[in-house]
Every structure is written in C-alpha cells, then in structure tokens.
C-alpha positions in Angstrom: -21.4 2.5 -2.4 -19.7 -0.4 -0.9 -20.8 -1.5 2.3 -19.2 -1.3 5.3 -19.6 -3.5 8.6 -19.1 -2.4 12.2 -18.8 -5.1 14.5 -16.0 -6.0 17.4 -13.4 -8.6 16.0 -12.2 -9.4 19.1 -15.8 -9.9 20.8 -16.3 -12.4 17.7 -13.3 -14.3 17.9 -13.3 -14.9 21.5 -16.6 -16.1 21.7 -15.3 -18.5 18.7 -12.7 -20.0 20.1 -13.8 -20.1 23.6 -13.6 -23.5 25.2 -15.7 -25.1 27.6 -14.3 -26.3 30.7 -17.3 -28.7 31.3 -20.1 -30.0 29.0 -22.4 -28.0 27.4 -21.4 -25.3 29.2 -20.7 -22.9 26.1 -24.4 -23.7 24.8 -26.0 -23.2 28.6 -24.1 -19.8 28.8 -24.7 -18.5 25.8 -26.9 -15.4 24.5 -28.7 -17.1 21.4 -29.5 -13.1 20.6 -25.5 -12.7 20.3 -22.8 -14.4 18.2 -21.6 -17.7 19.1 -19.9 -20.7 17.9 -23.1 -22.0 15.9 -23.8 -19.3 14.5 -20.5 -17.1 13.7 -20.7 -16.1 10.4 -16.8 -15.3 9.4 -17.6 -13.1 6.4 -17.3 -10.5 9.0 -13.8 -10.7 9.1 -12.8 -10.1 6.1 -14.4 -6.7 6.1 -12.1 -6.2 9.0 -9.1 -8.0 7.2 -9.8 -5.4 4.2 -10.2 -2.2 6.4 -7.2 -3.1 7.7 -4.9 -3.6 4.7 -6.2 -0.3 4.0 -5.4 1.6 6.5 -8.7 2.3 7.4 -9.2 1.0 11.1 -5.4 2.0 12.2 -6.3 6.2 13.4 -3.9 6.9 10.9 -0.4 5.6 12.9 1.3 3.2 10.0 -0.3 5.2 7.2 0.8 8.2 8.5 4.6 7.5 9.8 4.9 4.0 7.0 3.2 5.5 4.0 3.2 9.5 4.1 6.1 10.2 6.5 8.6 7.4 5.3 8.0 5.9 1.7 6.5 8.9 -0.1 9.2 11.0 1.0 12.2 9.2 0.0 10.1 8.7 -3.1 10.1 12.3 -3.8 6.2 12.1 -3.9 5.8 14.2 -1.4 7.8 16.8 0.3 7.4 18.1 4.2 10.3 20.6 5.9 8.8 19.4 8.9 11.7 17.9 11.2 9.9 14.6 12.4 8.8 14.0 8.9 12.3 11.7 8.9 12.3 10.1 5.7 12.6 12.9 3.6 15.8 13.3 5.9 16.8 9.5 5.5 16.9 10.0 9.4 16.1 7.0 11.6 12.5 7.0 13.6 12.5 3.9 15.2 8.8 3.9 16.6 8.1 5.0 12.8 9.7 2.5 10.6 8.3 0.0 13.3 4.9 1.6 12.9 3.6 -0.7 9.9 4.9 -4.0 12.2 3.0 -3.3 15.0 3.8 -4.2 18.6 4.1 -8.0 18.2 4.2 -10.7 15.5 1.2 -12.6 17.4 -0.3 -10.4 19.3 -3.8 -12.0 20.6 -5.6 -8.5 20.9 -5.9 -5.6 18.9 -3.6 -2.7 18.4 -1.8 -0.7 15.3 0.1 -2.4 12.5 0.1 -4.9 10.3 0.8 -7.9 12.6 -2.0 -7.3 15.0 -4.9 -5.7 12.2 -4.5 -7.8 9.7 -2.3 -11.1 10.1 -4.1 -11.6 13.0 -7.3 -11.2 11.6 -6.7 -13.5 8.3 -5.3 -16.4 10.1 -8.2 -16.7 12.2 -10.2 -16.5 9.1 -8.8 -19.1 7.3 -8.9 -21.3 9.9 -12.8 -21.0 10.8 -13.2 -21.1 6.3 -11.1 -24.0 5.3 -12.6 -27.5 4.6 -16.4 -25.5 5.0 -18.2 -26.2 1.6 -20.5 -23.1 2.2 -17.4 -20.8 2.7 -15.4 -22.6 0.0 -15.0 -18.7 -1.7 -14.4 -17.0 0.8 -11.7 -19.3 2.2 -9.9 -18.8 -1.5 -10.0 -15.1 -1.1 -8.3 -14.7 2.4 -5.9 -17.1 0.8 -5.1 -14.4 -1.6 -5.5 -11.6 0.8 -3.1 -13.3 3.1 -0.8 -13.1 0.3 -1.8 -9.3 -0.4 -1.1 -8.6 3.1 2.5 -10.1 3.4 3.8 -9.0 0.5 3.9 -5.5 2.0 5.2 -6.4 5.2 8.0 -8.7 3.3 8.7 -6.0 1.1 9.2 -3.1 3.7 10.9 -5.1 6.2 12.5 -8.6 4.6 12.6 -12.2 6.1 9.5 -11.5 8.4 7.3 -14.0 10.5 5.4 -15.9 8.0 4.4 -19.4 8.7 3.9 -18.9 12.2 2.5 -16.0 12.1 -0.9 -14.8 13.6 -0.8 -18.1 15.7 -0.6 -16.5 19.1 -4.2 -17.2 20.1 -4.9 -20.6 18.3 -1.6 -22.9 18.8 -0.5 -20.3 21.6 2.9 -19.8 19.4 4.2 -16.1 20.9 7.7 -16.6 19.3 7.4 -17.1 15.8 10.6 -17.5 13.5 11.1 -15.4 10.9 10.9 -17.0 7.5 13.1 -16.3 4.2 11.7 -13.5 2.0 12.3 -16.2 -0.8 10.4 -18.7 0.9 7.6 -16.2 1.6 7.7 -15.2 -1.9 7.7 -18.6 -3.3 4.8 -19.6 -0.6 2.6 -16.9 -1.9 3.0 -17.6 -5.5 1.9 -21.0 -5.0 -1.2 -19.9 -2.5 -2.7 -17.5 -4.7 -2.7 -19.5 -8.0 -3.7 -22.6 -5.9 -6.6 -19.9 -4.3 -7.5 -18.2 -8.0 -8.0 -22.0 -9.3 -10.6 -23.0 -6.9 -12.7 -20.0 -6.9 -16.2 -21.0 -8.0 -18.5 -18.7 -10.0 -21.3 -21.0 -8.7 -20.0 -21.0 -5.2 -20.8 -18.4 -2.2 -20.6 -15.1 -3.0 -19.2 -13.1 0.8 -21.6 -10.7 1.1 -19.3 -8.8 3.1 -16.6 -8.3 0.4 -15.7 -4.6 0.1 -13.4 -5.2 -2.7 -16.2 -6.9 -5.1 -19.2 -7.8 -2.9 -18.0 -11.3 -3.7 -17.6 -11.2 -7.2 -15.3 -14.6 -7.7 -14.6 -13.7 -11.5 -13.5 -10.3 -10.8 -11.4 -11.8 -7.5 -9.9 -14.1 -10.1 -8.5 -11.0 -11.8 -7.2 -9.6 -8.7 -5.8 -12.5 -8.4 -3.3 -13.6 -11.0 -3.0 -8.9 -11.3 -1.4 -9.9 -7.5 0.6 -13.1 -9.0 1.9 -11.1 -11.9 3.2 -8.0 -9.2 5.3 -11.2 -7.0 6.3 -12.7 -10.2 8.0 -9.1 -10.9 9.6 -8.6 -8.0 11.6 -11.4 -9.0 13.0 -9.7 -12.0 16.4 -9.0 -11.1 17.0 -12.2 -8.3 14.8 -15.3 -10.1 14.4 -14.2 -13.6 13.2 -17.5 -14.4 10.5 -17.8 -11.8 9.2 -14.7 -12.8 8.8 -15.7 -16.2 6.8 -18.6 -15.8 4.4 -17.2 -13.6 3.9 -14.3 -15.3 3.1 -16.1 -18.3 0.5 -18.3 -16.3 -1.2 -15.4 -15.6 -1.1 -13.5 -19.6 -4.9 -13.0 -20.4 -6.3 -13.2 -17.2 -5.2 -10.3 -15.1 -7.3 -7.3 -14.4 -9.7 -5.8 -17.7 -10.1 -2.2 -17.5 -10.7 0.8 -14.5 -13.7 -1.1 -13.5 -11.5 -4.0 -12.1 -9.8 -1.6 -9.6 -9.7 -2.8 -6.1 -10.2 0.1 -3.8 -12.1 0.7 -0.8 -14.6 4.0 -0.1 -14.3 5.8 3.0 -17.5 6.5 5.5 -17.9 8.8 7.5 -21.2 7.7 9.1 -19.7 5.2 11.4 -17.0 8.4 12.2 -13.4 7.5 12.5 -13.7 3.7 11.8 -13.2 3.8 8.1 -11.7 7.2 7.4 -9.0 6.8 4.3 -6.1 7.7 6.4 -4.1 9.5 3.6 -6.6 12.0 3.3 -6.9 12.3 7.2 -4.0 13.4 7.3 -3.1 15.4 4.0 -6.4 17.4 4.9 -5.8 18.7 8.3 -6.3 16.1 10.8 -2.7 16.6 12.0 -3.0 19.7 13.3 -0.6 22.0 11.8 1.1 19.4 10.0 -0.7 19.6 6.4 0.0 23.2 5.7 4.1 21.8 5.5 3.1 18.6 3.2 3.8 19.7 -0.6 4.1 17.5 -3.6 7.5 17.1 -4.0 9.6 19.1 -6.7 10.7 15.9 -8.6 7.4 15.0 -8.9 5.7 18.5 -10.0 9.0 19.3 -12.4 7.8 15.6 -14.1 4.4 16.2 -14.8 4.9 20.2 -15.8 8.2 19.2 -18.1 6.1 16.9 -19.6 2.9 18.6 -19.8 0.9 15.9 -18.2 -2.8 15.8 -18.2 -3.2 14.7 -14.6 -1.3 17.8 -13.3 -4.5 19.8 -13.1 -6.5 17.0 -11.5 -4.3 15.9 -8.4 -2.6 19.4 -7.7 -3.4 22.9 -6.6 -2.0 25.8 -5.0 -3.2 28.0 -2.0 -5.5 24.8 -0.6 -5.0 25.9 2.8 -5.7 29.9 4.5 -3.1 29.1 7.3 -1.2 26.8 8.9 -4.0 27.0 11.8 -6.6 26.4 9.7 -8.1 22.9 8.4 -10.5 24.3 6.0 -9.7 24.7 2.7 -9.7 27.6 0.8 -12.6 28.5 -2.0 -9.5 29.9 -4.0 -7.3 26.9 -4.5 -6.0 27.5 -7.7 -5.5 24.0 -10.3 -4.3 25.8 -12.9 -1.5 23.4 -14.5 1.1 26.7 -14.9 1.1 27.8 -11.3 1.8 24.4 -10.3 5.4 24.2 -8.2 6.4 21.7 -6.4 8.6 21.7 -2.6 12.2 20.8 -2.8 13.2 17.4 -0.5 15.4 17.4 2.0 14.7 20.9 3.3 13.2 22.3 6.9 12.4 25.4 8.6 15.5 26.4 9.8 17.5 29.5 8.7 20.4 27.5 7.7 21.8 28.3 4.1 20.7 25.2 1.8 18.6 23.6 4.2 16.3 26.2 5.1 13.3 26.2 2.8 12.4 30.2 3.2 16.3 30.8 1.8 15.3 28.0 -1.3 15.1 30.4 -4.7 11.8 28.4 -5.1 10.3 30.0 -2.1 8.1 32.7 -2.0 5.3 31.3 0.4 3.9 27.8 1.7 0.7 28.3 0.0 2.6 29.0 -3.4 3.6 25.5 -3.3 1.6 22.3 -5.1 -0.9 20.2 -2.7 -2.7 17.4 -3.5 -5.8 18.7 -4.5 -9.2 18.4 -2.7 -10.4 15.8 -4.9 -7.3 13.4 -3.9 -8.1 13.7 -0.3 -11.8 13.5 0.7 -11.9 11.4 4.1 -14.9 9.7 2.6 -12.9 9.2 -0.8 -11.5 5.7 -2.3 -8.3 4.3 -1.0 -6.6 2.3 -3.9 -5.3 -1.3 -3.5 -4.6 -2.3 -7.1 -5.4 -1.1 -10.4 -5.9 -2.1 -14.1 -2.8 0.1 -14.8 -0.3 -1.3 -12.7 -1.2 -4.5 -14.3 -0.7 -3.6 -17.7 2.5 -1.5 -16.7 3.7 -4.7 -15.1 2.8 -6.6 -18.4 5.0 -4.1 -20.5 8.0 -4.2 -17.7 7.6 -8.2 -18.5 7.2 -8.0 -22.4 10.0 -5.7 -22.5 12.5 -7.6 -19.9 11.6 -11.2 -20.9 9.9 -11.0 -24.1 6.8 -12.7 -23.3 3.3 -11.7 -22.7 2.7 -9.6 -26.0 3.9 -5.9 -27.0 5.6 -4.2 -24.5 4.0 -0.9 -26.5 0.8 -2.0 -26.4 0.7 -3.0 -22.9 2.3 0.7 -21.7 -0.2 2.5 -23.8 -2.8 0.6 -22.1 -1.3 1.3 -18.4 -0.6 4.6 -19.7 -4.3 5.7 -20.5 -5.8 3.9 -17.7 -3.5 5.4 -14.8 -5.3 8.6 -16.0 -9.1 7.8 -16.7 -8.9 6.0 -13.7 -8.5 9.3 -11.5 -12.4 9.9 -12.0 -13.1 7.0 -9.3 -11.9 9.7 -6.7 -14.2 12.3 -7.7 -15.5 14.0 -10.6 -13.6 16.5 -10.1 -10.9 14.3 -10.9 -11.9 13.1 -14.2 -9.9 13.1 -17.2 -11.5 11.8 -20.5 -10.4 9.0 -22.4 -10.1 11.5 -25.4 -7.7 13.3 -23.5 -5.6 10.5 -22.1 -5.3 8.7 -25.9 -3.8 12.0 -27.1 -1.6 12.3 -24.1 -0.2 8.6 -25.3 0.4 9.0 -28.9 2.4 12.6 -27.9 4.8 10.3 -25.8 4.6 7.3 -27.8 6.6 4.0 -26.4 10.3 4.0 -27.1 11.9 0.1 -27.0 15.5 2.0 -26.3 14.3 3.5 -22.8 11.3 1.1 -22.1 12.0 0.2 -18.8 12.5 3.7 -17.7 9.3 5.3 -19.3 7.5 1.9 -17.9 8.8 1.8 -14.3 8.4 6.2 -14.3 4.6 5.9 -15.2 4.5 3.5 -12.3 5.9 5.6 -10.0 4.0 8.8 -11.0 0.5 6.1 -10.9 1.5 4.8 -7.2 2.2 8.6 -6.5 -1.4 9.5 -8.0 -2.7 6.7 -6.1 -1.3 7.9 -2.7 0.2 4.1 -2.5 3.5 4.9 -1.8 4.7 2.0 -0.6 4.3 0.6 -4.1 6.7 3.6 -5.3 9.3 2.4 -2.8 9.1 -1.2 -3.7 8.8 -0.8 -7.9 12.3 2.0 -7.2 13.9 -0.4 -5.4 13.5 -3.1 -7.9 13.8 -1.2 -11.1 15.8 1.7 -10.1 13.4 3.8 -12.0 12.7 6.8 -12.3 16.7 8.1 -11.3 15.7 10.4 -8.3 18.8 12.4 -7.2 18.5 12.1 -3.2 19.1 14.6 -0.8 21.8 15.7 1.5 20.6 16.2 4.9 23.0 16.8 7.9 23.4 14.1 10.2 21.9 11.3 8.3 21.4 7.4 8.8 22.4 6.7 5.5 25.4 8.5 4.1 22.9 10.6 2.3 21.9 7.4 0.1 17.8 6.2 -0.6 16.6 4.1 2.5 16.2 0.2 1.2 14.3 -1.1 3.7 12.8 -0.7 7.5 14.6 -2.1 10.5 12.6 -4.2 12.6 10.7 -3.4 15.5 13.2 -3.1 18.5 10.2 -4.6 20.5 11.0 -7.8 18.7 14.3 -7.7 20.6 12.7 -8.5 23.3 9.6 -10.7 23.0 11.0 -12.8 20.4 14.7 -12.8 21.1 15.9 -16.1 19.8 14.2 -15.4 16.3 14.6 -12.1 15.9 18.5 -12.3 16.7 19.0 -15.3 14.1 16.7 -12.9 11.3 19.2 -10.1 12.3 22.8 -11.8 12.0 21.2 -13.2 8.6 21.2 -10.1 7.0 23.7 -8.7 4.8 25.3 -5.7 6.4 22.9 -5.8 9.4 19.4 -4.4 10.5 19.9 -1.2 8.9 17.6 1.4 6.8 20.5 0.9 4.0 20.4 -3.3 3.7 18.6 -4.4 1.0 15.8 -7.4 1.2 16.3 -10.6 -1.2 14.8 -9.2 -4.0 16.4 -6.2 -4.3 19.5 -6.2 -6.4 21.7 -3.9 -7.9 
C-alpha cells in the first residue's frame, strides 16, 4: 500500500517563506518541535502535489463537474438523464467548466481546482528543490509533474497561465499572462526530457513519492510515457515535432502493468484521499448515482464486440433505490444482461427526450453501472498506464512510420488495457490467457489502424475512469466516430464540445490578460473553439 501523508500545506509553506522583519527573529520565535525554515523537508509537497493531480484532496468539485459531469459524457462513457449533468446536453455550466481552473491563476491559499491544488503547490516545490544536491530527484520529478499537471489544464482550456503561474505568493505576480498552448507545449517537452536526463539512480530516493516511493528508473519511464503522450498531441498541427520526440523516447517508455502510475485511496485519514470518481459513482451524491449509467455507445461496443472486460467493469441492478447508497448483493455482471443508457436523454415526459418513453427502457436498475469493483473509495485512481503507451506507440508507427510495428505495439496496448483491470480489485481480473485470445480474435488491420488504435484508447481511458484523456485523444484523432446528441436548447448547435471556456472570475482579477487570451482565440471563448492542437 502506498503511503499517504497528512500534513497542512499551507502551515508548511508559510512558515517557509516567512520573512523576518528584524534579525533572528524567525530562529527566536520559532517552535524547534514544529516545521521551520531549517528544517522543512519539501518531500511533503509532492504528496500534496500528487493527491491533487488526482483528485484526491478536491471533495470531489472538478472531478465531479470536469471529469464525470462534462468530459465522460460528451464522451459517451457515461450517461446521466439528470438535467444539471450539462455535458451530456452540450449545455453551458459556467461554475462547471470553470471547476477544474479553480478560483484564480495564483491564488496564495488553498481552494478547489487545478490552479490553487496543484500549480500552486509545484511551483513552491520547485523553488525550495532546485540547485539543492540532496533534493536533486525530487526537483526532476516536480519538473515532470509540473508538466503532468499543465498538460490537462492546456488541454481542457487552451493558451492558459503558464510561465507565471503559481507565482502569487513568491514574486507577488496576481496577474499572470496567459501563454500560447504551443509554447506551453514546446516548454514541457523540453522540461521533462531535460528532467528524465538528470534523474540519478544513485541520487535521493523522495520517500514521500506515491507514484513510486521514489523509484527514479521507473520515474524515468513515466517520463518519456508523458513525452511520448505531448509529442502525440502534435500529430495533426507539428507532425514533425512529434516525430522526433517520439522517437527520443522508442525503448524507454513505460514496461508492462507494473509501471502504472496510479494512486490508492484511504479511508483512514476519512475524506482526504478518497478517489473522487468512486465517491461519486457510489452514492456520495445523494440521489445522483442511481441516474449515472454507462453510456449506450460504450455498452453496444464492448457487447458487439464480445469484449472480455464487459463482465469486469459492468453490472446491472447495483443500486436497491434511488434513496439508497448501498449496493445491492444481486448486482448482476453477467456480460448478456449488460445495456447501456442512451445520451442525451432526461426525465421528462417529452417524446424523444424522455428516457422512460426510450424503447430501451424498462427500469433504471436494468441499465449497466460501473461495477463495484471500479468504484471502491479506497480503490486506485489511474494517472498513466503501460497501455496508453504502447497504444500511443502504434498511433505513431502507424501515422509516421517510426518506432517499430504498429501491430505489435496495439496488441501490446491491447492486452495490457485488460490485465491491467486486476490493479482495481480482484474482482476485476482478467487473465493474460484470456486477453491474448481476445487479440488474435480482433487481430490489427493496417487499413483501419488508426481507428481500432484511437477506439481501444478510448474504451482504456473509459475503463480507467480518466475521461479527460477520452476527450483530448477524440479531439485529436477523431476516433472512435460517436454520433452526438440532439438536445433542445443547446450551446453548441448540437455539435461535441472542443474545449472549456475560461473561468468568468478571470474576467475580473486578471482583466488585461485574460481579455488579450480571449480576442486571441479563433471564434471566441466558446465550448465549440478548438485549442492549437486540435485540427480538423
């Protein structure tokens, strides 16, 4: 079990940075039983920095309105007729597309979102790591989780504060600008294979690593497996700089399931490091979990294709009632009896929108859940996998030529994006026996490579409750062709979001840079304008 610290990040920090305002004073007023400037130990923070990333520390607001009510949604992962559930509407939520942002771009204190859980955190970390011999590590891995980290707030959102980001407390910068996505992108490319070459196998070892308790060989794999998923984004809008650094990183991505990056839930310390998917997929929203289905698309994939992983992450009649949180003994994972909930549909009585007039219907509980196994609050929460990489190496092989055999490489992704479920539970588990024969029944086919590929991700990232990964792969590959829905009074002309507005906040307490990031964007701040790397 990995090992979790509970601390206060903002106690640490302040007592870091505080500054004296005569001599000695900090060392005369100072607890030597508490933390202070001598004797700060920043591994700390990057547990915080991780939980973060995760979800884990948020109470569930930007994985819940981001992740589960947004991207897997329009993703057709998931399905929910419940009205506020607005991206399987394409229906605007401001405070929930804003959600994953947070209240400010440098925010001193804590708060939800991305901005103030995790930028903030990082920045401070790297500053108290870099130049430190004895933290020479662990200042190479928040460089690579600083890149980790932006990539998802670049992807969902665009040309985002970057650069001068997460410098609200140290240079007392409250308006940053907002960089290029293409400069971020080009930034972090360079940061993480500067950061993967300077990791020491003989260095310090951050003991409080939840990843890898330190492990700088296996952070190395994480490593160029990150540089390889930025080099793909590229595909489309920089073929060329997506060819040469996925080729610097051919050989030495992640190795097998055992390279996963994920982080275990628990439940000791209560909520603080909850997985916030399965907090909210399990009950914790009151009502809420009994109207969360997997979505038709998804279900009609796996059944039509008699997938082994049907029976592992679905079952039928999980919950009693709507009322009730427990789950029911006679949840039923039986692959046939499997039936996924349209999109696009809510409660209403309304001829083609109302689910209960659908000719699927017959009652909630008939429809698929993601089974218990998926969703312990104590269970793993997935950052990147073995599979993706070697999905991402076929998409490369296939697109460019390079890297080795695009059918080799998807067989690879293809096996491991099932054995892998057994790191949720055992419940879970499907053997590599199992898996193999599942591949050489749906062998690789050069003609429609880059659909099978990008598909697999999708249903992977679906599997892996990482939807925002489902979003971002779709919108660069246009893979797998999901039909969207028509829903009255949509934001979108009843076309697939592309990307999140920002925050209107931002409007506000960073008006100069936020109204040069908006008239830079092609068609304006809209769910329907597409970030740099997204092209037709």
């Amino acid at each position: 079990m990995k090992k979790i610290f509970k601390y206060s990040t903002v106690a640490v920090i302040c007592l870091v940075f505080a500054s004296s305002c005569r001599k000695d004073y900090n060392e005369i007023n100072t607890d030597p039983s508490t933390y202070n400037p001598k004797d700060f130990n920043p591994n700390f923070v990057l547990t915080s920095t991780q939980l973060g990333y995760s979800g884990s520390v948020d109470l569930g607001y930007d994985t819940w309105r981001a992740n589960l009510i947004y991207c897997s949604t329009m993703m057709q992962g998931l399905s929910s007729v419940i009205n506020y559930w607005a991206g399987d509407k394409y229906n605007l939520n401001p405070g929930y597309t804003a959600a994953y942002w947070g209240f400010s771009a440098n925010t001193i204190t804590s708060g939800d979102g991305a901005y103030p859980e995790q930028v903030r955190l990082v920045v401070d970390l790297l500053a108290n790591t870099k130049g430190k011999p004895q933290y020479k590590n662990l200042y190479q891995i928040s460089r690579i989780m600083r890149a980790l980290i932006f990539q998802r707030i670049t992807d969902l959102y665009g040309d985002v504060p970057y650069s001068q980001a997460g410098l609200g407390f140290l240079e007392k910068n409250y308006t940053p600008v907002y960089d290029k996505q293409k400069d971020i992108y080009m930034d972090m490319l360079k940061e993480v294979t500067e950061a993967v070459a300077a990791l020491d196998p003989a260095g310090d070892k951050p003991t409080s690593d939840v990843f890898y308790s330190g492990d700088p060989e296996k952070w190395k794999r994480f490593g160029n497996t990150l540089i390889l998923r930025m080099a793909m984004r590229l595909s489309k809008v920089d073929p060329a700089t997506a060819q040469t650094y996925v080729t610097q990183v051919i050989g030495k991505t992640m190795l097998n399931n055992d390279d996963n990056a994920f982080i275990m839930g628990d439940l000791s310390g209560g909520r603080t490091t909850m997985n916030r998917n399965s907090q909210v997929l399990a009950g914790d929203g009151g009502q809420e979990q009994f109207y969360i289905k997997w979505s038709k698309t998804f279900i009609d994939y796996l059944k039509s294709n008699n997938d082994p992983r049907l029976g592992a992450i679905a079952t039928t009649n999980l919950f009693v009632s709507k009322e009730s949180k427990d789950q029911n003994p006679a949840a039923d994972a039986n692959p046939a009896v499997q039936k996924g909930m349209p999109n696009g549909k809510d409660q209403s009585t309304t001829a083609g929108l109302g689910i209960t007039l659908d000719p699927s219907f017959t009652t909630f509980t008939a429809y698929s859940s993601p089974s218990p196994a998926l969703i312990k609050k104590n269970g793993p929460t997935f950052v990147l996998t073995y599979a993706e990489s070697e999905l991402l190496l076929a998409d490369a092989a296939q697109r460019f030529g390079i890297g080795g055999s695009a059918a080799d490489h998807y067989r690879k992704g293809l096996v491991a994006g099932i054995t892998y479920l057994k790191q949720y539970d055992g419940a879970a588990a499907i053997t590599e026996t199992v898996a193999s024969a599942y591949a050489d029944a749906n062998p690789y086919n050069a003609a429609i490579g880059l659909q099978q590929i990008n598909t697999q991700y999708w249903v992977l990232n679906n599997t892996k409750l990482d939807f925002y990964e489902s979003w971002a792969n779709w919108r660069r590959t246009g893979f797998p062709v999901l039909t969207p829905v028509v829903y009255p009074g949509n934001a979108t002309n009843g076309t697939i979001p592309r990307r999140f507005p920002y925050p209107v906040t931002e409007a506000a307490s960073n008006t100069v840079n936020y109204n040069a990031a908006v008239s830079a964007i092609p068609g304006g701040d809209l769910l329907t304008s597409r970030v740099w790397w997204d092209k037709p």
